[in-house]
C-alpha positions in Angstrom: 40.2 16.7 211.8 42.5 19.6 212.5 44.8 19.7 216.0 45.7 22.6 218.4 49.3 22.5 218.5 51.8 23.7 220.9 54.6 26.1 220.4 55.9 26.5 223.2 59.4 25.9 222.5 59.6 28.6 219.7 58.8 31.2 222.5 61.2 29.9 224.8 64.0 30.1 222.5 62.8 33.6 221.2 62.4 34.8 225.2 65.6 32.7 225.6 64.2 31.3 229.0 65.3 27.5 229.8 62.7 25.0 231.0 64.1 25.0 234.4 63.5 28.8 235.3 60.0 29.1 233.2 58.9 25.7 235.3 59.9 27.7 238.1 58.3 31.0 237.4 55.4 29.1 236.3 54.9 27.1 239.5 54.8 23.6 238.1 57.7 20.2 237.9 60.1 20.2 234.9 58.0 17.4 233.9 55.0 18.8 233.6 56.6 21.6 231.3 58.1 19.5 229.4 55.2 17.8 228.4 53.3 20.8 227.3 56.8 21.9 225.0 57.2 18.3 223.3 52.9 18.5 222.8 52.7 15.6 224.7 49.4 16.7 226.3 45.8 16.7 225.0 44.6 19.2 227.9 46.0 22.2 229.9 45.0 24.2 232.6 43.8 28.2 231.8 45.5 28.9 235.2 48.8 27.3 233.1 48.2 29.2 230.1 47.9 32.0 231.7 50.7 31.8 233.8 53.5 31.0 230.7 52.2 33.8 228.7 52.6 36.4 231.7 56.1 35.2 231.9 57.3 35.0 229.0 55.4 37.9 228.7 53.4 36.8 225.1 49.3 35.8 224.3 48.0 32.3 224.0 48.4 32.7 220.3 51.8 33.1 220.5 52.2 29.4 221.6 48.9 28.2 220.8 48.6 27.2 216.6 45.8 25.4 214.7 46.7 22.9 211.9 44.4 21.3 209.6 44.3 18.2 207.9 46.9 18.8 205.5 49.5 20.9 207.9 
């Protein structure tokens, strides 16, 4: 079974944004964000989705990636 993968750290490097001022702009702990970069979460909030990509000014797909079986 495939997995939904998160990218978030490619798009932070690209917008050149650290985890402090995203978590900030974002409205939620260092933590938390830190989490969701290192994919160490199996759920997220729309409302968080949402928020990242209208700061960092990208779509879900941007941090969002599907990978199969054999990726």
């Amino acid at each position: 079974m495939g997995k939904i993968v998160l990218r978030l750290d490619r798009m932070m490097v690209e917008r050149k944004i650290s985890l402090n001022e995203l978590a900030s702009r974002v409205g939620i702990s260092n933590v938390n964000l830190s989490k969701i970069k290192n994919n160490k979460v199996t759920a997220v909030r729309f409302s968080t989705l949402a928020a990242i990509c209208e700061v960092l000014e990208c779509k879900v797909g941007d941090i969002l990636e599907f990978c199969g079986d054999g990726e």
